[in-house]
NUVEX-255813 format. One record per residue (C-alpha): residue in one letter; x, y, z. Coordinates in steps of 0.02 Angstrom, whole numbers, plus 50000, padded with zeros to 5 digits. Each point is the difference from the previous one (the first is absolute). Last residue first. Layout:
<vexlos>
[vexlo "A",[X,Y,Z]];
...
</vexlos>
This chain:
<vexlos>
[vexlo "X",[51255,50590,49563]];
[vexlo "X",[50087,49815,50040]];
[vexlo "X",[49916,49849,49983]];
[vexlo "X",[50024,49826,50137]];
[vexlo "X",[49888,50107,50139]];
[vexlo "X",[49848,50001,49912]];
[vexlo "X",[50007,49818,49987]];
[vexlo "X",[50040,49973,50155]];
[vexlo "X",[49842,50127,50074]];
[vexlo "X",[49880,49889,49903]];
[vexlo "X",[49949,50065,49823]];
[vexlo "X",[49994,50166,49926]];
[vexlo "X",[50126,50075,49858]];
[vexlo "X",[49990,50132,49905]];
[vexlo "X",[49872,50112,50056]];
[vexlo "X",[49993,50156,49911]];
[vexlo "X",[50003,50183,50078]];
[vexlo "X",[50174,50019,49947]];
[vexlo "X",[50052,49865,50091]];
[vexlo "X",[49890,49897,50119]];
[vexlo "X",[50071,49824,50070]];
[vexlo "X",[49846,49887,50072]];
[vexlo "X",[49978,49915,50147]];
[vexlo "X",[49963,49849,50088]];
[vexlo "X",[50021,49946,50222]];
[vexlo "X",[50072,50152,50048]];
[vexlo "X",[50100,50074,50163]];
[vexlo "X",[50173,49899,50001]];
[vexlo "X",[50035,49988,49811]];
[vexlo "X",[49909,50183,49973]];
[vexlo "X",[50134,50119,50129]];
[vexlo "X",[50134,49899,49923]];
[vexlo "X",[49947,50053,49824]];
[vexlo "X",[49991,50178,50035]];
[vexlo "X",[49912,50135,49895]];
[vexlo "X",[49858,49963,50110]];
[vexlo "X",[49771,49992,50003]];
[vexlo "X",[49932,49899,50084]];
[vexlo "X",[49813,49937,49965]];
[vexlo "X",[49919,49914,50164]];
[vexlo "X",[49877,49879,50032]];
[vexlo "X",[49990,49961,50180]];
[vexlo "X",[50036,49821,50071]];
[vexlo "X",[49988,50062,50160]];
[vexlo "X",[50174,49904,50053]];
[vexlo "X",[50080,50026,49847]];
[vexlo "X",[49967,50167,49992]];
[vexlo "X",[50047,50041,50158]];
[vexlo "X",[50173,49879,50008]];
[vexlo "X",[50041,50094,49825]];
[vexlo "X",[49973,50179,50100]];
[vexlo "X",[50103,49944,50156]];
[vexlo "X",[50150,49929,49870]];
[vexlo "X",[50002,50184,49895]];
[vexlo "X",[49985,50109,50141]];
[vexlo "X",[50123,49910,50098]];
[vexlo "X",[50133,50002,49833]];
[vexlo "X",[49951,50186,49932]];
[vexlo "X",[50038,50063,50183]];
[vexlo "X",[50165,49917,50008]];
[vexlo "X",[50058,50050,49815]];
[vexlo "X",[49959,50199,50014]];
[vexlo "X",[49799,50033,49952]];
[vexlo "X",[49980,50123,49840]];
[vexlo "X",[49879,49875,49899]];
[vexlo "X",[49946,49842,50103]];
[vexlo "X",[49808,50021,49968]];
[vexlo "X",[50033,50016,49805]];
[vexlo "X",[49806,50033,49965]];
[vexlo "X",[49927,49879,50106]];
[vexlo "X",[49814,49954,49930]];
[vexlo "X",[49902,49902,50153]];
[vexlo "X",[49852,49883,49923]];
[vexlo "X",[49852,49942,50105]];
[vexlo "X",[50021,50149,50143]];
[vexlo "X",[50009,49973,50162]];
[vexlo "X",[50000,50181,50048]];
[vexlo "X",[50108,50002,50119]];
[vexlo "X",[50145,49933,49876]];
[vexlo "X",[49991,50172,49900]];
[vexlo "X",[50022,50087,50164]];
[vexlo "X",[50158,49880,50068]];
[vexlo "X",[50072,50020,49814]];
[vexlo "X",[50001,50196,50026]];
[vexlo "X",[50047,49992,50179]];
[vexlo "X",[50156,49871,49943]];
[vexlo "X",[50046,50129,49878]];
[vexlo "X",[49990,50131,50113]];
[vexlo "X",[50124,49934,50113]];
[vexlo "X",[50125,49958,49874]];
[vexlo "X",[50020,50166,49939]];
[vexlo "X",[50012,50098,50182]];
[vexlo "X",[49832,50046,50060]];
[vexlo "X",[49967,50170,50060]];
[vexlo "X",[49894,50048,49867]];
[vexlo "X",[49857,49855,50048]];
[vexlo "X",[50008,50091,50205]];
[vexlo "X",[50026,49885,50110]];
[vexlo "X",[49858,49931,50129]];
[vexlo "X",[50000,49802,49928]];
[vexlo "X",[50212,50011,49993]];
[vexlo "X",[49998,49862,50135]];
[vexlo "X",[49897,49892,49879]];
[vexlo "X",[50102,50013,49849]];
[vexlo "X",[50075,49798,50007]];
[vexlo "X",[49903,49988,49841]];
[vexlo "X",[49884,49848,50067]];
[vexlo "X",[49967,50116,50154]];
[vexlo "X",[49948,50135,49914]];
[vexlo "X",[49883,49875,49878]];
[vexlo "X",[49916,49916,50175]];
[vexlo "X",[49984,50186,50068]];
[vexlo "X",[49906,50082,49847]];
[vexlo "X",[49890,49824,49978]];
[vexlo "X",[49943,50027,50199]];
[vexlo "X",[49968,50167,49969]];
[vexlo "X",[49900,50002,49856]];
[vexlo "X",[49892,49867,50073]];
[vexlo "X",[49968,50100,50151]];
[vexlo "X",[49977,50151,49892]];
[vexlo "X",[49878,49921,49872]];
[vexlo "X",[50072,49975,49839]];
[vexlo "X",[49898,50117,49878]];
[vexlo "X",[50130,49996,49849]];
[vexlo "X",[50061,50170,50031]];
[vexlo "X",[50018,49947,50183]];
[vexlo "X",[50104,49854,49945]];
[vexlo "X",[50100,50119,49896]];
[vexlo "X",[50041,50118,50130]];
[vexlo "X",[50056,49874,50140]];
[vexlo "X",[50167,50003,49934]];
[vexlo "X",[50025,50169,49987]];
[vexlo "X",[49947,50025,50163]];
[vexlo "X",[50112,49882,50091]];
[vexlo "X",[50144,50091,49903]];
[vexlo "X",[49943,50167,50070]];
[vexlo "X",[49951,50144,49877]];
[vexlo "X",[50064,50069,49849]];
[vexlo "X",[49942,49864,49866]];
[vexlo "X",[50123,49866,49914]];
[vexlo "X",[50049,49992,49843]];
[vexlo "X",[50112,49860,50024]];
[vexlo "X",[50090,50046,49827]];
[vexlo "X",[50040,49817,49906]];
[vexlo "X",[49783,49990,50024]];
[vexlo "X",[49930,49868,50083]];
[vexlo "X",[49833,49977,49951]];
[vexlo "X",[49869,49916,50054]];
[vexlo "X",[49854,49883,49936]];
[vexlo "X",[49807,49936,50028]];
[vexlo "X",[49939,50193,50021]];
[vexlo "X",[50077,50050,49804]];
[vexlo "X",[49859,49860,49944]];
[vexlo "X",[49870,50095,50091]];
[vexlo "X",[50065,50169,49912]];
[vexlo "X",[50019,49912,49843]];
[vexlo "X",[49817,49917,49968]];
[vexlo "X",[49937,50162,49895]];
[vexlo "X",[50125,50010,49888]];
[vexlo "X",[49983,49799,49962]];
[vexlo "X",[50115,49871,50045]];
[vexlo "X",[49976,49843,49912]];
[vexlo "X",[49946,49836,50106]];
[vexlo "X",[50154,49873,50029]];
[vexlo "X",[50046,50032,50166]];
[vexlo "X",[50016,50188,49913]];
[vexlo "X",[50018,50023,49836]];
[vexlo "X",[50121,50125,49927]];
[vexlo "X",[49967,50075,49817]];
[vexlo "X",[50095,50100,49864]];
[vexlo "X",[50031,50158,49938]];
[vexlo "X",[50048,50162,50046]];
[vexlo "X",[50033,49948,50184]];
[vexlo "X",[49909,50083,50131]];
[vexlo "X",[50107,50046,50136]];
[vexlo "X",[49987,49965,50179]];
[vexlo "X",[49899,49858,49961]];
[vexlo "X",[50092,49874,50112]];
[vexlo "X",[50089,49886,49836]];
[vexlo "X",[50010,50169,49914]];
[vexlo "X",[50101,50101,50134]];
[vexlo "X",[50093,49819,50015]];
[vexlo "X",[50055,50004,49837]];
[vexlo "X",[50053,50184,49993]];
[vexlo "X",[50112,49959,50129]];
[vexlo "X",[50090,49842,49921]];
[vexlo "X",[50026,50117,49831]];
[vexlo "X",[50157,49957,49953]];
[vexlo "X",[50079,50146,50044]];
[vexlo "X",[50127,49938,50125]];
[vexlo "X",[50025,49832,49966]];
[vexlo "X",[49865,49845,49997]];
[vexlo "X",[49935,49885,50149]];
[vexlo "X",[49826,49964,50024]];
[vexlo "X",[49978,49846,50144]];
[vexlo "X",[49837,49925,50025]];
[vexlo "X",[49972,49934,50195]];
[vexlo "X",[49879,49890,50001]];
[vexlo "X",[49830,49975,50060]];
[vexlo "X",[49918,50019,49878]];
[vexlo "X",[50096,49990,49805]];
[vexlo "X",[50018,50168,49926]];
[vexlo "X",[49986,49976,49787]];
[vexlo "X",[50065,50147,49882]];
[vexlo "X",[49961,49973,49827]];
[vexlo "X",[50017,50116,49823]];
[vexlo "X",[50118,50139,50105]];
[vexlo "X",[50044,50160,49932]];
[vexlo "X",[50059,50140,50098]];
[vexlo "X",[50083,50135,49973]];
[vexlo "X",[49927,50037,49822]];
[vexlo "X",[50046,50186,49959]];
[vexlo "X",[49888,50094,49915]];
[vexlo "X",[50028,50144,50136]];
[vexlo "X",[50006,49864,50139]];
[vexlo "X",[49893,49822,49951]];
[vexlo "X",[49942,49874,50104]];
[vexlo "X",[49947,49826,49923]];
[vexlo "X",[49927,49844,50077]];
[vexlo "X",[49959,49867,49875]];
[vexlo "X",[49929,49894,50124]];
[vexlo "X",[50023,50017,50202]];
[vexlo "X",[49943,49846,50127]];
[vexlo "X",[49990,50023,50188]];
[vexlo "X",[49936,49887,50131]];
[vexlo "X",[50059,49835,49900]];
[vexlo "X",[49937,49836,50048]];
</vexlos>
């Protein structure tokens, strides 16, 4: 079963095609892998993929129904984003987590309860009462996986999670989010310019380059081509 199929997906910038994809397939409950250089169009992808951005042409179904305009907002509800830029808001970390469950009408007790299990699963729980801006790299990152995480969603997009962190933050982060989604069994699309980052976090993938795909399989055979 897939939970997200593209076809014949193209994006174009001033006439420009930037992306141009015939088939894109996201197995449930695994962890797909899109790898591709800078410029390759990995972003732009998942702006599509979460209807961020309306491609120019092409169609994505949903658990196997088509999405329509007017089905995107309560398709948007059943993911999260993680963003390369945390993008978090200007107010405690605690309450930026808990934002999005209220937005989705999660009763405070509930709320609550989800906010502390996530802080506690991304070792931020003692920064709970600090302000967002004061976080150091690292530490935002983890708040802005910890909020996505909160809100249980079917299918978690991580747009280069691990981007900017030195070597022993990018290892823990890396090994505690694989034993997460592993654990949950939580569809996710991950998004990296590194191959070691993909053969310990995804299950299949595909390479992108120059908003084509050319090459998808099962992360080893992704990982015997160059790009």
């Amino acid at each position: 079963m897939n939970i997200i199929e593209g076809y014949n997906i193209q994006v174009k910038s001033k006439d420009k095609l930037i992306l141009n994809i015939n088939e894109i397939k996201i197995p449930q409950g695994r962890v797909f892998a899109c790898i591709g250089p800078n410029g390759a169009g990995k972003s732009t992808l998942i702006r599509v993929l979460t209807f961020l951005q309306n491609p120019h042409k092409g169609e994505i179904f949903y658990n196997g129904e088509k999405v329509r305009q007017k089905e995107i907002i309560k398709i948007r509800r059943k993911m999260a984003v993680v963003f390369q830029e945390p993008l978090l808001l200007n107010t405690t970390v605690k309450e930026n987590i808990l934002l999005g469950l209220k937005i989705r009408g999660v009763d405070s007790k509930t709320a609550e309860k989800k906010a502390r299990f996530w802080m506690e699963k991304l070792k931020v729980s003692h920064l709970e009462k600090r302000w967002a801006r004061l976080l150091s790299g690292g530490e935002a990152k983890r708040v802005s996986i910890a909020r996505a995480l909160a809100l249980e969603p079917e299918i978690i997009f991580l747009d280069e999670p691990f981007a900017n962190l030195d070597e022993f933050g990018k290892g823990d982060l890396l090994m505690e989010l694989t034993e997460i989604l592993k654990s949950t069994s939580m569809t996710a699309f991950f998004v990296s310019h590194e191959k070691k980052e993909i053969s310990v976090l995804a299950d299949r993938g595909i390479i992108l380059e120059s908003g084509k795909i050319i090459k998808q399989g099962s992360i080893e055979e992704i990982l015997t081509l160059d790009y």
